[in-house]
C-alpha positions in Angstrom: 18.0 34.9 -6.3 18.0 30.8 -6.2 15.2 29.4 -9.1 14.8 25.6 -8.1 13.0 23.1 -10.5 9.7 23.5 -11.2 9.3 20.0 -11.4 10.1 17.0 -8.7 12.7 13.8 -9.8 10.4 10.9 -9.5 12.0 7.6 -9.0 10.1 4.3 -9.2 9.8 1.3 -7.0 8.6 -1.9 -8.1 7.1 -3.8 -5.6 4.4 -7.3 -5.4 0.9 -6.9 -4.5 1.8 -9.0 -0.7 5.1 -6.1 -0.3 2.1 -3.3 -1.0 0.2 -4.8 1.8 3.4 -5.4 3.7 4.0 -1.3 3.7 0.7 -0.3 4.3 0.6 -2.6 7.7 3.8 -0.8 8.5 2.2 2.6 8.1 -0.6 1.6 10.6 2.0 0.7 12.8 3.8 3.7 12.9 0.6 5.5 13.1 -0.3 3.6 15.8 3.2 4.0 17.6 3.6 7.5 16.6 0.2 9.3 16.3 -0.1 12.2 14.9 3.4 13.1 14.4 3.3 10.1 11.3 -0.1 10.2 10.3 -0.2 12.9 7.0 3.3 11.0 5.7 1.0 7.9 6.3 -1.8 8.9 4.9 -0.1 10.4 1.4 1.6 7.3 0.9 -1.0 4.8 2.1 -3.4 7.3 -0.7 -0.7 6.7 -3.4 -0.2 2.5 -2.9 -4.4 2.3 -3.1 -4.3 4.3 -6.5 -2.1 2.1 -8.1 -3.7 -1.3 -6.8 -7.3 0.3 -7.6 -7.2 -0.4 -11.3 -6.0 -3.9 -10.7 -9.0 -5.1 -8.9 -11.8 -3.5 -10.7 -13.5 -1.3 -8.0 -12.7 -3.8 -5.3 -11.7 -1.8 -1.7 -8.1 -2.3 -0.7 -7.6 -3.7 2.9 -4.2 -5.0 4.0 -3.8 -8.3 4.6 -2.7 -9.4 7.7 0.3 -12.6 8.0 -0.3 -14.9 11.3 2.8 -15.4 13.0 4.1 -19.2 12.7 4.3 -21.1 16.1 7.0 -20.3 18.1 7.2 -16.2 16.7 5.1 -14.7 19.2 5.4 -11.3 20.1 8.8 -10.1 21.3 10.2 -13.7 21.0 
């Protein structure tokens, strides 16, 4: 009989507060792109990147924000 580890190997990522926005745009995305297939995964990790920017900005509600394309970098250009 195989026993695994009753505990998970966390690893740690350090990213800014505009690279947290960053990944949760590219979560709606794929969302968006990929429905329900993506949407839990989304969801849990989207759940885990509010919880650490919630005590950070004292009760304030996270929303992404979102980075106008310069002129010139249209879509699909």
């Amino acid at each position: 009989m195989i026993k695994y580890n009753s505990y998970i190997d966390m690893k740690s990522i350090d990213f800014t507060d505009n690279e947290l926005n960053i990944l949760v745009q590219l979560l709606d995305i794929a969302v968006k792109a990929q429905g329900l297939n993506v949407a839990e995964a989304a969801v849990v990790l989207a759940r885990k990147v509010a919880a650490v920017n919630q005590p950070e900005q004292d009760g304030e509600v996270f929303e992404p924000t979102i980075v106008p394309a310069e002129e010139g970098e249209e879509k699909g250009e």
